[in-house]
N, C-alpha and C positions, 0 to 999 in steps of 0.2 A: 611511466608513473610507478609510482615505490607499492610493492606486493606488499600485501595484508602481514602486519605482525604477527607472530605465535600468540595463540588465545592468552597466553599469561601473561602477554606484556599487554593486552586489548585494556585490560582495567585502568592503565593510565591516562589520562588525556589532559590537556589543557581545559580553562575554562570559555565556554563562546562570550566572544565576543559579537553586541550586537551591530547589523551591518558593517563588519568587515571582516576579511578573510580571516579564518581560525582554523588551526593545523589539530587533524585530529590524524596521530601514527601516521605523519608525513601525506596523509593524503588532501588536497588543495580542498578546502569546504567553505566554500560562499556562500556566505548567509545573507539573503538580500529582500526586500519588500519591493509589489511592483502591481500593477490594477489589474486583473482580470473581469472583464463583465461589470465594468464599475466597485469591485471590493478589490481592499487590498490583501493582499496573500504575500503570505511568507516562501521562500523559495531558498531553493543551493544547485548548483551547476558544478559539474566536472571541470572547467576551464571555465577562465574569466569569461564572461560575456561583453561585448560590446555596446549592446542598451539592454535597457530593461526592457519586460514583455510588452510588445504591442496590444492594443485592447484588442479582444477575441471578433472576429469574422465568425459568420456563418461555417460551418466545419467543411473542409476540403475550398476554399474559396482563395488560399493563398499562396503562395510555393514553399518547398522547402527550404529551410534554413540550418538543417544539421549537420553539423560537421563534424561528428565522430570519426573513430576511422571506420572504413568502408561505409561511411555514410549513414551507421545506424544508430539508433538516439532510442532513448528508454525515458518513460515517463516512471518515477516510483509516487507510490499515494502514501504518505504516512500513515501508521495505523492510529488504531484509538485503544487508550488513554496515551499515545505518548507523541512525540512530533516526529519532524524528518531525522534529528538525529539518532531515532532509531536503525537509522542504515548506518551509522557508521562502521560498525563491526563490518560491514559488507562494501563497503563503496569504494576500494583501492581496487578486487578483483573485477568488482563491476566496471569500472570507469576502463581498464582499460582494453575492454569490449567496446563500449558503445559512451555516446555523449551523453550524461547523467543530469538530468532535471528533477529534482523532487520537490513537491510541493509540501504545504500543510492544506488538507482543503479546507472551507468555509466552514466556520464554528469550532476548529480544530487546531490544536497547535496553537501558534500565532498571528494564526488569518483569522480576516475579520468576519461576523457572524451575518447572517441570513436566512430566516426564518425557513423561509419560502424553498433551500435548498437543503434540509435536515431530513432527507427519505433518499434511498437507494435510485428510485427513479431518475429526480427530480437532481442529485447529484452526478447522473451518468451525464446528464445533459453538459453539465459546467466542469467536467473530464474532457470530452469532446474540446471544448470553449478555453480549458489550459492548454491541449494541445495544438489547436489549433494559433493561443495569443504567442506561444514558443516557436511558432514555428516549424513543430513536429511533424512531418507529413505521413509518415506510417510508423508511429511509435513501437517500442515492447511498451505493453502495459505491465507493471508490479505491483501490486494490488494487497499487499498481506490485510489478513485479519476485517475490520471493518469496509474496508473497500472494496473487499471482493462482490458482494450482490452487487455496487453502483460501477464496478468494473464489468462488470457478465452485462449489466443492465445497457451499458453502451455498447458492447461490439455485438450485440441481440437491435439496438436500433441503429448503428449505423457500420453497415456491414460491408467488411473489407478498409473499414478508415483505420484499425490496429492490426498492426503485424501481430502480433500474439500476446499472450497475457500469462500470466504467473499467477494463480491465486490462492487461498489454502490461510488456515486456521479463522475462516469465515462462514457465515450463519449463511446454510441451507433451507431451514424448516426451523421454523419456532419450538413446535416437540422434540427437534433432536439437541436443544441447548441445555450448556449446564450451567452450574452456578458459577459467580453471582449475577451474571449475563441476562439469564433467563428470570433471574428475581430481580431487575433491576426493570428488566421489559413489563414483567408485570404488575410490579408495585402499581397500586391505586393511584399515586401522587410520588412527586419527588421533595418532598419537604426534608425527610432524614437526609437525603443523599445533600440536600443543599446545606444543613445543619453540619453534616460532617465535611462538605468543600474538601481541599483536597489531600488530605488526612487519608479519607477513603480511598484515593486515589495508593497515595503509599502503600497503605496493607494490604490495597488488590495485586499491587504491582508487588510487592517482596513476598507473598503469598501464592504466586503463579510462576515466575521466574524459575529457572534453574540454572540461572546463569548474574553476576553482577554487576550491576547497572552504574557507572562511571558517577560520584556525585554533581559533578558539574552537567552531566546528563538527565541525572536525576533530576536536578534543580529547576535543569527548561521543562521537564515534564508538568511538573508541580507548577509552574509561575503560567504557564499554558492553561491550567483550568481554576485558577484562582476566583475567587467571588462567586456569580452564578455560570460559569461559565462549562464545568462539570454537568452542573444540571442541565444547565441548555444545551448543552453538546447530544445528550442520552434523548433529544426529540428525536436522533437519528435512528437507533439500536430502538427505541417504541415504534416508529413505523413500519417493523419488522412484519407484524403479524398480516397487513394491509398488503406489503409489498410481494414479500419472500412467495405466496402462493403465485401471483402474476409470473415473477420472474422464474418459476418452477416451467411453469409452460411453456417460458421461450427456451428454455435451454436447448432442447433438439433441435432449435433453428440457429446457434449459432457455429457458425464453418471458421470462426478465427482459431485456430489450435491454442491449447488451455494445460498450463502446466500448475496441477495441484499439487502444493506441498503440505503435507500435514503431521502432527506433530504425535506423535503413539501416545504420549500422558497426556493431552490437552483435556482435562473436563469443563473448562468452561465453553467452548465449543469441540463436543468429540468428536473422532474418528467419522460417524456415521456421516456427518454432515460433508467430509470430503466423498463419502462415498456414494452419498446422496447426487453429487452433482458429476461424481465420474460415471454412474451409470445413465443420466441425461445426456452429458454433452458427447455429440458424436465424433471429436476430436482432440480427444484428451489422453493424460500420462498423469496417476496418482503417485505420489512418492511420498511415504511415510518415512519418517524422520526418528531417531531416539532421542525426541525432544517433549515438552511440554509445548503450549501454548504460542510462545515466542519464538520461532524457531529462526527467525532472522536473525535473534539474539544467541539464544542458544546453542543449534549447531549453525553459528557463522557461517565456517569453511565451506559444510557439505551444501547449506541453503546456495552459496554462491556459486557454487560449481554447477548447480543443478540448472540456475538462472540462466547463467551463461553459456552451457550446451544447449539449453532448449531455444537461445538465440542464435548457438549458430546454425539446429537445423531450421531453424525457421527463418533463412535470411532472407528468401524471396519476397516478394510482396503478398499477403495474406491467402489471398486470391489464387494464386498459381500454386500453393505446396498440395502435394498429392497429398491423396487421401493416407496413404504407408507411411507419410512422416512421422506418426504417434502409432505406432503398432502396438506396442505394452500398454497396458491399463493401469499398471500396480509394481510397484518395486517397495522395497524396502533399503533402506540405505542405513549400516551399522553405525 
């Protein structure tokens, strides 16, 4: 597969086209719709697939189906406000480590909504339930930004079903968040945020960024939370204050190895909040970034490198890597 552009050619790209293949800097990106759990979700794979996702089993009830090389496959969560084409800056190095699945989860993106599934818990559930309808039998989980609590929150319940996880510029504690994240969690109501649709969405996104967002990138972001679909999205980031304490307390119990990356300027979720969870989880690697909030976006190159060595030392099965596999706590990366 064709190695990631120079960041200055990354601005270019074609426009997606919907359900079918679209070349983003030479790298294969299938954009495809398929049922999980009874809803439909949006998806993209590293190589063509052969069908669409099976409906989801109970978790670990079916075999594997990955066929990366060396067998190892990567689940990525999209973050929020944007969809799975937020990897794109990253998905040429990644793809040609492991088999690339990324999803939009439920209420997100282009996948379809669900009430019942907008809390960090209640979402780790239907993580399990994508990996599982793909076929994924010991995924890397990649979790940026919003996914990281409903990532922590499944390898905390079901332990040893992820090979490891990547997670980082996501909410720890509700008192460690900044704006407009933590004004958005505590507004009284979402009336304004429904008023402004996704307007708000624009000036959050060109007001946090340090990096430039492709317009045809842009566009799926924007057509993504169209209507009320913004406001509805934000029942997720509100069940924070309910969740976030819970998930504090399992942290010391999860043994899947956990790579934080986080971003030096981020204020709407700072620094503290990686460091919040690098001093809970007892097998973790913090890596600070000279990025902002996006750092998928932002530092591409270094985000990807960083992904992909922490897969290769994590190749064994979750369960067997010693405990010396994450010995550093904290790096900073130039």
């Amino acid at each position: 597969m064709s190695a990631a552009l120079p960041a200055d050619n990354r601005k270019e790209s074609r426009r997606p086209r919907s359900n079918t293949v679209t070349t983003w800097l030479n790298a294969p990106f299938r954009m495809q719709f398929g049922v999980i759990d009874g809803l439909t979700v949006r998806f993209a794979q590293s190589r063509p697939a052969q069908s669409r996702p099976a409906q989801s089993r109970p978790a670990q009830s079916r075999p594997a189906q990955s066929k990366g090389r060396g067998q190892e496959c990567a689940l990525l969560l999209s973050p929020w406000p944007e969809s799975l084409l937020a990897f794109e800056p990253v998905w040429s190095p990644l793809a040609e480590h492991a088999r690339l699945v990324a999803i939009d989860l439920p209420g997100f993106g282009r996948s379809q909504h669900r009430d019942a599934l907008l809390s960090p818990r209640a979402m780790s559930e239907f993580i399990i339930a994508a990996a599982d309808g793909f076929g994924l039998e010991h995924p890397h989980l990649v979790a940026p930004g919003t996914g990281t609590p409903a990532a922590l929150f499944a390898a905390a319940r079901y332990p040893g079903r992820l090979r490891s996880l990547v997670v980082g510029s996501g909410a720890a504690a509700v008192p460690l968040l900044g704006s407009p994240l933590r004004d958005w969690i505590e507004a009284p109501d979402l009336e304004a945020i429904r008023r402004a649709g996704p307007q708000q969405l624009a000036d959050a996104l060109a007001s946090l960024k340090r990096s430039e967002t492709p317009e045809a990138v842009l566009e799926d972001y924007l057509a993504s939370y169209q209507g009320n679909r913004l406001a509805g999205s934000m029942r997720y980031v509100r069940a924070f204050p309910a969740d976030l304490p819970v998930l504090a307390r399992l942290l010391p119990q999860i043994r899947t190895p956990v790579r934080i990356i986080a971003g030096a300027y981020d204020t709407t979720v700072p620094l503290a909040n990686a460091e919040f969870m690098a001093e809970r989880l007892p097998r973790n690697r913090l890596d600070i970034l000279e990025a902002g909030h996006f750092t998928w976006e932002d530092a591409a190159d270094e985000y990807a490198a960083l992904v992909t060595s922490w897969w290769s030392g994590t190749s064994g099965t979750s369960a067997d890597i010693a405990d010396d596999a994450t010995p550093d706590r904290r790096s900073s990366t130039p």
